[in-house]
N, C-alpha and C positions, 0 to 999 in steps of 0.2 A: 850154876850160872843164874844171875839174875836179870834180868830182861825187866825195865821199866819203858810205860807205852803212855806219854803224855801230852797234854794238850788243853783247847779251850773246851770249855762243856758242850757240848753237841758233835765235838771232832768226831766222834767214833772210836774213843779209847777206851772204851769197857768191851766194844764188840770186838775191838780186833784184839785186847788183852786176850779175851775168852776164847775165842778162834786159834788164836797162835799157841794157848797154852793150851790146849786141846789136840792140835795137829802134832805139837813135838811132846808131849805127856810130858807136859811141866803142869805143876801145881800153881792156880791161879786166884791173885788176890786183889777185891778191888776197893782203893781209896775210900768209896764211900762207906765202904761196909763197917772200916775203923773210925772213919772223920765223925762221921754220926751215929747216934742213940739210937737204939729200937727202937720206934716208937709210931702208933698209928694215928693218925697218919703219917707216914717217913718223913724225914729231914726237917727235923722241926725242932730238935738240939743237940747241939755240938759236945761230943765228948773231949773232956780233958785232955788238953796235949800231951800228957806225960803219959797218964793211959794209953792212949791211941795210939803213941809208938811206940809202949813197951808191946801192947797188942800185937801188932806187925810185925815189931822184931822176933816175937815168942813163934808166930806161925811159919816165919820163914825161916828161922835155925832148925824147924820139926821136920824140912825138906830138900833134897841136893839143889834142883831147878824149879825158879816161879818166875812168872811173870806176874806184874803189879802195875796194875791201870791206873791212872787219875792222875795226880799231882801232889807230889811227893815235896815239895816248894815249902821251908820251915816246918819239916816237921822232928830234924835233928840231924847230926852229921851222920849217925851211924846208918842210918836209912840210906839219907841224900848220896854219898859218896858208896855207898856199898851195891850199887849196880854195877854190872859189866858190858851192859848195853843201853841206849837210851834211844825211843825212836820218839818223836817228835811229829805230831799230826796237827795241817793248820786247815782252816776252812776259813772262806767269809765269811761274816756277821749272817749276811742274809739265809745260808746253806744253813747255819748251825741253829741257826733260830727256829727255823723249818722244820728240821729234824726235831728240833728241842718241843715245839708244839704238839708235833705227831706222835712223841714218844709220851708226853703227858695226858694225852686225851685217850690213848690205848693204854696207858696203867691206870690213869685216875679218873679218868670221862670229866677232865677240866683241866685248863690251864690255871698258873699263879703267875698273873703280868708280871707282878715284882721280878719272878724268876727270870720271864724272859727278858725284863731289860736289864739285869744284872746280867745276865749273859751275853746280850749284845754289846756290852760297853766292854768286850775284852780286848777289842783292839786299842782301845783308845785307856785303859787302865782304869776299872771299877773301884771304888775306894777302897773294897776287902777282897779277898779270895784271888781265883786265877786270873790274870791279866797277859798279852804280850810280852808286855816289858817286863815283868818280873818272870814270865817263862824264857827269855833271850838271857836275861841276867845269869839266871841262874844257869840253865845248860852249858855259857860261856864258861862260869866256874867247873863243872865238871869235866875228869881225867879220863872218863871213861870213851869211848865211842858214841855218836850221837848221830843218828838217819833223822832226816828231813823230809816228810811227804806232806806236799803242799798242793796234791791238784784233791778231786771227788772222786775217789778211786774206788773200785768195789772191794770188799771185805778181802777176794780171790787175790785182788792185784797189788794189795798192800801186802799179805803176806808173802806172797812172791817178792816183792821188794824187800820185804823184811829177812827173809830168809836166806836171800843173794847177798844181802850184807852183809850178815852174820857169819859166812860162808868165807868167809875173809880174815875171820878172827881166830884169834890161839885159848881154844876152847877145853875142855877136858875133854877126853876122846868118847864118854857114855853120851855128851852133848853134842859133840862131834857127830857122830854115828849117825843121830836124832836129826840134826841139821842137813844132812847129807842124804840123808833116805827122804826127806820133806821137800827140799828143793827143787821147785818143779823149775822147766827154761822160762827165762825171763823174755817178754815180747817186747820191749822198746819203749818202755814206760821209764820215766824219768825220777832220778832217785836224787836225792838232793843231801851230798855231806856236809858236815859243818869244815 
């Protein structure tokens, strides 16, 4: 099974990729680790798209179950179409910026303004990389199943939503099993399907 957890930068799709592929021991991979080069200081050049998704491709045929964070948006059909699940995490501009600052002064002890106004302009569509409209476009084209979580939910209560969903699906029964033993009762949090 493959499980993709996507969103704007600041949603919380690396934490709850890692959390969820953790709880049901699924092998877990994240966007940025293939989008970019090694390089100190990080994110500072783009690897080749051809690269970058033979890369991904290669680590997840090495595994039955992964989840895969970030945004998967042009990086090839055999990626894009080859989930079996998509959950979908929206924040304000304001939340995500928030987070986005807090998380760079605790890795870097500085922010890069560029960064954060590239990231705020996802609602309204930044000239490259992840926007709204190009995350509505594309999930509309996907066959697979796709969850909606669109409030500030804690790590606990997204995976609870995540998990109840899934819980729904015609799985292989080793994921099955997995999904079933993890599932804890959902409390009346709202879960939003396409």
């Amino acid at each position: 099974m493959r499980i993709h957890i996507t969103g704007g930068s600041g949603s919380g799709t690396t934490t709850l990729g890692r959390k969820l592929a953790e709880q049901l021991g699924f092998a877990h991979f994240d966007g940025d680790d293939y989008y970019w080069q090694p390089t100190s200081p990080p994110y500072r050049a783009k690897r080749d798209p051809g690269d970058r998704l033979s890369a991904i491709l290669t680590d997840l045929r090495g595994v039955q179950n992964a989840v895969v964070s970030g945004s998967a948006v042009g990086w090839g059909e055999e990626l894009e179409d080859g989930f079996d699940f998509i959950v979908f995490l929206y924040l304000p501009a304001p939340t995500r910026v928030q987070r986005l600052r807090t998380r760079e002064i605790e890795r870097f002890g500085a922010v890069d303004p560029a960064f954060l106004e590239w990231a705020a302009q996802y609602d309204e569509g930044p000239l490259e990389g992840r926007s709204l409209a190009k995350h509505n476009a594309w999930l509309a084209a996907r066959c697979c199943p796709v969850i909606r979580l669109e409030e500030d939910l804690s790590v606990d209560d997204r995976i609870r939503l995540v998990l109840e969903a899934m819980s729904n699906l015609s799985v292989n029964s080793d994921a099955q099993k997995r999904l079933t033993a993890a599932r804890p009762t959902l409390s009346g949090r709202r879960l939003l399907q396409r």
